[in-house]
ROPA-81823 format. One record per residue: x, y, z of N, C-alpha, C in turn. Coordinates in pm, whole numbers, padded with zeros to 5 digits, always signed. Each point is the difference from the previous one (the first is absolute). Layout:
XYZXYZXYZ...
This chain:
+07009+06177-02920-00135+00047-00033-00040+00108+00100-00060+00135-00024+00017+00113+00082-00167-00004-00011-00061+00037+00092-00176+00003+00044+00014+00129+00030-00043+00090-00018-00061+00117+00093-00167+00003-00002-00036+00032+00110-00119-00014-00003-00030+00169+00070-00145+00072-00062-00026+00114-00041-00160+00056+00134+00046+00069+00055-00117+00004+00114+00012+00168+00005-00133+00012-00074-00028+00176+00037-00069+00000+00129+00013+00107+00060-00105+00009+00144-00043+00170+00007-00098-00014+00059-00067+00141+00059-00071+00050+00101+00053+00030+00091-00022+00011+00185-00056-00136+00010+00103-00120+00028-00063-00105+00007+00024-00062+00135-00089-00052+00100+00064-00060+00163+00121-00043-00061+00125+00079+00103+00117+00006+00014+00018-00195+00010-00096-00053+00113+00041-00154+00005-00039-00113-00090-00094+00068-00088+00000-00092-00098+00086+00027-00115+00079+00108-00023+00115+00037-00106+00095-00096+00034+00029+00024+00131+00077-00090+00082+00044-00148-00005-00166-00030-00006-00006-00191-00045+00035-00052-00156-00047+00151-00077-00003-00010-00158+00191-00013+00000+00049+00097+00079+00158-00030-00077+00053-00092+00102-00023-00057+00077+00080-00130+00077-00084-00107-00091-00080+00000-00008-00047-00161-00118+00076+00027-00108+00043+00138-00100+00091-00004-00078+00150-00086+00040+00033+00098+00122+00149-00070+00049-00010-00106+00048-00106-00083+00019+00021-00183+00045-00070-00048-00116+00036+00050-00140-00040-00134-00095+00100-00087+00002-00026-00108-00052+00118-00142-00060+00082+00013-00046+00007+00093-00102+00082+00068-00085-00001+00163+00011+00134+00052-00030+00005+00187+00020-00099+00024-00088-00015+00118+00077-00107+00128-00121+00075+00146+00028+00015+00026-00047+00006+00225+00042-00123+00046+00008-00022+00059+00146-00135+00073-00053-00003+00104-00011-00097+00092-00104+00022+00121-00014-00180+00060+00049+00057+00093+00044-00129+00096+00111-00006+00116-00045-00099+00034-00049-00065+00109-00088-00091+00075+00085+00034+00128+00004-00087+00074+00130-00064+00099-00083-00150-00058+00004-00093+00124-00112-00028+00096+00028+00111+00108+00066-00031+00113+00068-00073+00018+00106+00038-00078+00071-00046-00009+00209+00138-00007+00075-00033+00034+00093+00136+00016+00092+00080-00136-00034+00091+00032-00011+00121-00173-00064+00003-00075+00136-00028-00123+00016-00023-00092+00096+00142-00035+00043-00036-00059+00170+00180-00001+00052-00046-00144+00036+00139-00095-00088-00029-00137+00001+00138-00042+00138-00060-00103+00050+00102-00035+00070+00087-00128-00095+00145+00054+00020+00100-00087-00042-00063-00016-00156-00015+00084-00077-00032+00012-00133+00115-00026-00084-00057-00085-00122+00089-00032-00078-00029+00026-00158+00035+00069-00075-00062+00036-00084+00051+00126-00107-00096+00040-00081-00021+00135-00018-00135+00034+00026+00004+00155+00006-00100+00099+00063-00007+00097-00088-00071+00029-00062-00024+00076-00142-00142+00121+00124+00006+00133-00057-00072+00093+00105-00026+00049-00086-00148+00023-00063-00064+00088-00051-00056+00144+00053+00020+00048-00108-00059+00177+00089-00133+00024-00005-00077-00051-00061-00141-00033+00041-00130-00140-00037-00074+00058+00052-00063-00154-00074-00068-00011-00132-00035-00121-00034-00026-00012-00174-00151-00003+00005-00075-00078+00107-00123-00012+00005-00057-00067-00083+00124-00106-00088-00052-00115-00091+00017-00124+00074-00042-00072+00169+00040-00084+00033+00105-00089-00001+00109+00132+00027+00175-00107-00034+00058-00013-00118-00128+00025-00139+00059-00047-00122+00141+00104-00069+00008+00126+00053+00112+00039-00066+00099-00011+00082-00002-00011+00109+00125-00016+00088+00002-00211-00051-00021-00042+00013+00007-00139-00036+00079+00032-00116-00049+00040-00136+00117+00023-00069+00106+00051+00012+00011+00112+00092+00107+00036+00014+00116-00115+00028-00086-00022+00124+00076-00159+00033+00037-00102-00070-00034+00005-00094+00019-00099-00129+00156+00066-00042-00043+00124-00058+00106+00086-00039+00141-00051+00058-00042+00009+00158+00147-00005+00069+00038-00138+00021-00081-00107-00009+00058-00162-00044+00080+00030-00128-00059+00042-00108+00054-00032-00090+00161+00026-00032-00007+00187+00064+00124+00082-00005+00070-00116+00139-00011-00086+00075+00066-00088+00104+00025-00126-00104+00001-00055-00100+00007-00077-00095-00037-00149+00102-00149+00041+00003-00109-00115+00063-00043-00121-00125-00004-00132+00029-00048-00090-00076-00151-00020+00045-00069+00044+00084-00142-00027-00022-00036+00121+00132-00144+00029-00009-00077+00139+00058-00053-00082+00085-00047-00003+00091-00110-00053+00114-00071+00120+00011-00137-00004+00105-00081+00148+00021-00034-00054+00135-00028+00094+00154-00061-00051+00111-00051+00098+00059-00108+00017-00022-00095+00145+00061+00020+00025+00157+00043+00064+00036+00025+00061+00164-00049-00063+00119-00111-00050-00001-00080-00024+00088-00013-00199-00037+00092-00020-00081-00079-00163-00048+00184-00042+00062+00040-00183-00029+00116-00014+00055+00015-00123-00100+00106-00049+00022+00050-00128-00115+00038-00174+00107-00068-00085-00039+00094-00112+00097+00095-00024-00074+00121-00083+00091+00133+00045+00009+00015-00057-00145-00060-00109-00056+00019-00038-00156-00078+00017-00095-00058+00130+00028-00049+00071-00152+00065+00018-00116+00068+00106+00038+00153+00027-00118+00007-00200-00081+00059-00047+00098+00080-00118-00056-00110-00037-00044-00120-00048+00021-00086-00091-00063-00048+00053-00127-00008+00143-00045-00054+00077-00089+00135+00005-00126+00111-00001+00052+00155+00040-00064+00027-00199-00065-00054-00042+00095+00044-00177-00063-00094+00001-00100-00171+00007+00043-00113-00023-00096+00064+00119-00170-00007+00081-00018+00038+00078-00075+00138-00042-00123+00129-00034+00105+00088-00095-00106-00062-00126-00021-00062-00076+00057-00021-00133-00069-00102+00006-00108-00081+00054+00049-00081+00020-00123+00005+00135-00135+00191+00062+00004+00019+00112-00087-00146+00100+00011+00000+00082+00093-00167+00057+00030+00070+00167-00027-00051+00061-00061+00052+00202-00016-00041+00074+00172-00099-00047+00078-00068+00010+00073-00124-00122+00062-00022+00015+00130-00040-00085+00079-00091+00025+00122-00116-00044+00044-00023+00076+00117-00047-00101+00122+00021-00011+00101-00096-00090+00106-00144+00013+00070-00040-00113+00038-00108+00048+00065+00012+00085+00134-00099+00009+00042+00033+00079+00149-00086-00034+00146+00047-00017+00101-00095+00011+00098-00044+00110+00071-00148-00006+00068-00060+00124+00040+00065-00042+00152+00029+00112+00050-00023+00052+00151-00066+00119+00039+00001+00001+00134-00104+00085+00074+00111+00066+00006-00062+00135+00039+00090+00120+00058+00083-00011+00061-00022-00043+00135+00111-00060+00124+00122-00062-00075-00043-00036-00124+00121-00103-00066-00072-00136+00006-00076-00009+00074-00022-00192-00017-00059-00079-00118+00072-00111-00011-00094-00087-00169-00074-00020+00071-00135+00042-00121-00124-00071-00067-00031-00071-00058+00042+00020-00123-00033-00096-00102+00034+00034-00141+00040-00097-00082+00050+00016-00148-00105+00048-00070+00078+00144-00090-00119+00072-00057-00014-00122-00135-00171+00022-00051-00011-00099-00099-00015+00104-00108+00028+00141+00002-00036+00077-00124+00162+00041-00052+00122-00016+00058+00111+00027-00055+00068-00127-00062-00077-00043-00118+00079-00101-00072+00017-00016-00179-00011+00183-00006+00085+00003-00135-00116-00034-00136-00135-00023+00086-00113-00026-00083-00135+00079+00056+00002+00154-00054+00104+00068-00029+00120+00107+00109-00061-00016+00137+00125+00064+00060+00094-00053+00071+00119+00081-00005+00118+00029+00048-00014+00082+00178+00129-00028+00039+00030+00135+00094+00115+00024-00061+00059+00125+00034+00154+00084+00034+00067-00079+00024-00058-00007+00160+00127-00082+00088+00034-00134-00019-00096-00109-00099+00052-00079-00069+00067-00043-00101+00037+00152-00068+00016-00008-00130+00197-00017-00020+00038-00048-00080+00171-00032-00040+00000+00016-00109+00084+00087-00047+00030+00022-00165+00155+00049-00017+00032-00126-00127+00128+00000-00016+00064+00088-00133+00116+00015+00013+00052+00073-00066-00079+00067-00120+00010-00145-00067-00044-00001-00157-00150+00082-00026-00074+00004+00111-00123+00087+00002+00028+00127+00068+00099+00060+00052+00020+00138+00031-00054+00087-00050-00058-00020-00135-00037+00099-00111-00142+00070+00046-00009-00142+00027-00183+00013+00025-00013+00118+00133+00075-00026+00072-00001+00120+00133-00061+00113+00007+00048+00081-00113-00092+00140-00050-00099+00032+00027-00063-00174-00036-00170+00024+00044-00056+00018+00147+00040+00012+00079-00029-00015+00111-00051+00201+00045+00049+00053-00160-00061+00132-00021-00079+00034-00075-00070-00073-00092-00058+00015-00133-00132+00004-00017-00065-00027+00131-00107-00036-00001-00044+00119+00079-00120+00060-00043-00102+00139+00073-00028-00040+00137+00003+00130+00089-00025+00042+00091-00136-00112+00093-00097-00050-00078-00102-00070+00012+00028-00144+00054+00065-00035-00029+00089-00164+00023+00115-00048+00058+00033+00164+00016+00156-00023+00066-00009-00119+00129-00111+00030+00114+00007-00112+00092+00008-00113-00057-00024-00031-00139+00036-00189-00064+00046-00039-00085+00118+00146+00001+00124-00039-00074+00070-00115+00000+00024-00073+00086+00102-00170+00005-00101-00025-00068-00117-00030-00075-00072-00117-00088+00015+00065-00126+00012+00143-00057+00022+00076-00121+00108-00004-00043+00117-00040+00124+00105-00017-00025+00032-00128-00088-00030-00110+00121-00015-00142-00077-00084+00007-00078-00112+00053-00047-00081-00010-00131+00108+00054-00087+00079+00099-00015+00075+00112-00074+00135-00153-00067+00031-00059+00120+00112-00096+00004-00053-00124-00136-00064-00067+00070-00111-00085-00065-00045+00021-00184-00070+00140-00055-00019+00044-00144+00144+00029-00035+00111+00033+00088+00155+00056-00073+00008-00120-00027-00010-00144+00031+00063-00165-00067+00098-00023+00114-00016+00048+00135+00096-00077+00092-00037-00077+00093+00098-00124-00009-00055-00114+00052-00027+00021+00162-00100-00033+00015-00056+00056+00168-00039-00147+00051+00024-00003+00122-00050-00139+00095-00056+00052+00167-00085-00120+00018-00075+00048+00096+00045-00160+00120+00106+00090+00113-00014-00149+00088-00074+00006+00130-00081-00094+00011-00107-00020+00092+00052-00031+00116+00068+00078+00048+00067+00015+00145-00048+00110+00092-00019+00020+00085-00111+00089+00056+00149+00085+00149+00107+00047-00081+00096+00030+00087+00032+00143-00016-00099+00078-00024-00011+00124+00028-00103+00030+00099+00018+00079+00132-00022+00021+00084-00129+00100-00017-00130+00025-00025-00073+00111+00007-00048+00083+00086+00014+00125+00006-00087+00054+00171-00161+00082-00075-00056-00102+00001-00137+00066-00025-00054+00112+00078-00088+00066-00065-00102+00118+00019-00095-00046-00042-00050-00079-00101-00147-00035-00077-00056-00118+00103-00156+00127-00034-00062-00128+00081-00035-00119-00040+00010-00021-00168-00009-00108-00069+00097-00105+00016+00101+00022+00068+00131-00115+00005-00079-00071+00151-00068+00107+00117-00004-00075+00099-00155-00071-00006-00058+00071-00083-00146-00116-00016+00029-00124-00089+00153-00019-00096+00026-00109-00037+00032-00109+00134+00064+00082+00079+00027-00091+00130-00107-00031+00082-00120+00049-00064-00100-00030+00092-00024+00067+00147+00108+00160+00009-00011+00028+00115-00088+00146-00013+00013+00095+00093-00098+00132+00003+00145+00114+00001-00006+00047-00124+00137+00100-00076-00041+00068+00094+00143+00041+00084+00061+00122+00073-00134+00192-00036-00001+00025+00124-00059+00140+00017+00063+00095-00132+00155+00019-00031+00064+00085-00086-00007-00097-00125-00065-00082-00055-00016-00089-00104-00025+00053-00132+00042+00014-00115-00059+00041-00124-00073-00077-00075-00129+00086-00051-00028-00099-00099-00016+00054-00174+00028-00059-00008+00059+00027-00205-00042-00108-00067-00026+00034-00115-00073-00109-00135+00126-00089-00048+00122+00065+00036+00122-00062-00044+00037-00111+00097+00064-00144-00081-00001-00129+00108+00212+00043-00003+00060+00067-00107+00123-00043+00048+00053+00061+00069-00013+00150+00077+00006+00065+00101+00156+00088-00005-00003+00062+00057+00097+00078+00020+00014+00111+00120+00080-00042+00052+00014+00084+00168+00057+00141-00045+00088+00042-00105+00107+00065+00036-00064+00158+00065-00069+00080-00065-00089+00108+00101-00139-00078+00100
């Protein structure tokens, strides 16, 4: 069973790229990861394992066409399921496996987990209560297997306006096509928040560089 999992980035701290592809290389099970550079200087990984896909400039759709691209190049690697892990976010070591078991047992086209928030520094906070598939998703939780490859496309289809919440248009897109989707309540995706809404869930006072947005499922990638 071949995983590649799909991480666009764009001038992103060199050390959190860093953490994003060593949590790839210490899952339970292999993954390939493939690193999509949306036209920013191509990042120098230590002891990198992978592919490195280098774009000549950027898309300015938050990752979504280089993500496909990345799709592209699982597929042409004759990959049995896609993973996604946004630059700045990280995986515990049994994401993959817990998402890749949940998915065959329950014959699922696609699958996604919950996630936990952290602070910048990297440290847990607390389990987000708005990523549980009713109705959002993240990226970096998301697993989709073969049989839904199709659906991938979409991760372009949608206007300029929404592109930041593409992973839920996606799974909405997944969802009206008739593919069986599951949601496991495992909170083993790593988040590095910016919203100040994740840290007033924690009850704390959101960081000086904090965003605030009407949107609860968030998205770091610019």
């Amino acid at each position: 069973m071949k995983i590649c999992v799909v991480t666009p980035y764009f001038q992103t701290e060199p050390a959190w790229l860093q953490q994003a592809h060593d949590s790839v290389k210490a899952q339970s099970i292999p993954a390939h990861h493939i690193l999509v550079c949306d036209g920013s200087a191509p990042a120098q990984i230590q002891a990198f394992q992978g592919s490195h896909i280098v774009l000549p400039r950027n898309y300015r759709d938050y990752g979504n066409t280089p993500r496909l691209i990345g799709c592209h190049h699982a597929i042409a690697a004759q990959a049995d399921a896609i993973a996604f892990l946004d630059a700045d976010n990280w995986f515990d070591k049994d994401h993959l496996e817990g998402l890749m078991a949940f998915a065959q047992a329950n014959r699922l086209d696609a699958c996604s987990s919950a996630r936990m928030l952290h602070r910048l520094d990297g440290s847990r906070m607390a389990k987000c209560p708005q990523v549980n598939a009713r109705p959002y998703i993240d990226t970096s939780c998301l697993l989709v297997m073969r049989s839904a490859f199709q659906h991938m496309i979409a991760w372009v289809l949608f206007p300029p306006a929404v592109a930041a919440e593409a992973d839920n248009h996606v799974w909405n897109h997944m969802k009206t096509s008739g593919a069986r989707l599951g949601f496991l309540d495992k909170p083993t995706m790593a988040y590095r928040t910016r919203h100040a809404v994740h840290y007033q869930i924690a009850n704390e006072a959101p960081p000086r560089e904090a965003v605030v947005r009407v949107d609860l499922s968030g998205d770091n990638y610019h």
